[in-house]
Structure formats: C-alpha cells, structure tokens
Residue, then its C-alpha position, 0 to 999 in steps of 0.5 A: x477560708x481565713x478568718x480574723x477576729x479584733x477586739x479594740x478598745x476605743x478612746x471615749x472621745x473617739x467612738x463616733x468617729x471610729x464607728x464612722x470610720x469603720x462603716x465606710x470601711x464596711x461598706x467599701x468592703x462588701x462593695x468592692x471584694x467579693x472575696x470577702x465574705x464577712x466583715x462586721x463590727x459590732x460594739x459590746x452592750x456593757x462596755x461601750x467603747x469595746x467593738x469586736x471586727x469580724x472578717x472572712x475570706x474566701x483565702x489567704x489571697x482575699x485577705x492579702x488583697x482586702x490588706x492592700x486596697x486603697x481604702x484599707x490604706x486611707x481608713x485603718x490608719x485613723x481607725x488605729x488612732x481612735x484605740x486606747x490600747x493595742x488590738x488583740x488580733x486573732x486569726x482562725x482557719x475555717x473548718 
C-alpha cells in the first residue's frame, strides 16, 4: 500500500470552485479505480482556505494508473490553479 497526503492552500476566491472540482475528482475516482482505496479532502476548521487531499492505494501501479486517467488530466490542472501557494506533498508506505 501507497499513500499520499497534500496539504493545499486555496486563493479565497477559488475555494468554491476547487471544492467543486475536487468532488468531481472524488467522485470519478471512487467510481471508476478500484485500486484506490482512499481519496477524500476535507478542509480545516480555523483556516478555511486550508484542505488536506488524502489517497490510498492498493500499489504503486494504482497510483500510476490513478495519475494518468483522463479525468486526472482534465481536473488537477484547474485544481493547481485555485492554490495560492505550492502543495506540500508527502508520500507514505502502509505498514
């Protein structure tokens, strides 16, 4: 198992349509990759523009194929366009 775990800071005027895009996003990835077990954003109580993306996978090879579906092509890219900073990015292995 793979994890990843982003911690991104939105431009204010972004937020809704990042969270928009980020239950589409959610959404076709739970329908569509069984592989992944996890993914889920939530948004931080005291900071509102604040959101932690959470994704587990079966393997390397589900975060591979998670990277390359044509609806990670058409969404991260707007995503990316709502931040105000750069993401922190962290990976983890399962234990």
């Amino acid at each position: 198992m793979m994890c990843f775990i982003a911690t991104l800071v939105v431009k204010p005027e972004k937020a809704a349509e990042f969270e928009r895009l980020q239950r589409e996003l959610k959404q076709l990835t739970h329908d569509n990759e069984p592989d992944t077990w996890v993914y889920d954003v939530i948004r931080h109580r005291e900071r509102p523009n604040t959101y932690v993306v959470y994704a587990s996978f079966k393997d390397e090879a589900a975060f591979e194929y998670h990277q390359k579906t044509d609806f990670h092509d058409r969404l991260v890219p707007p995503i990316l366009d709502c931040l105000a900073e750069e993401m922190d990015l962290q990976f983890y292995d399962g234990i």
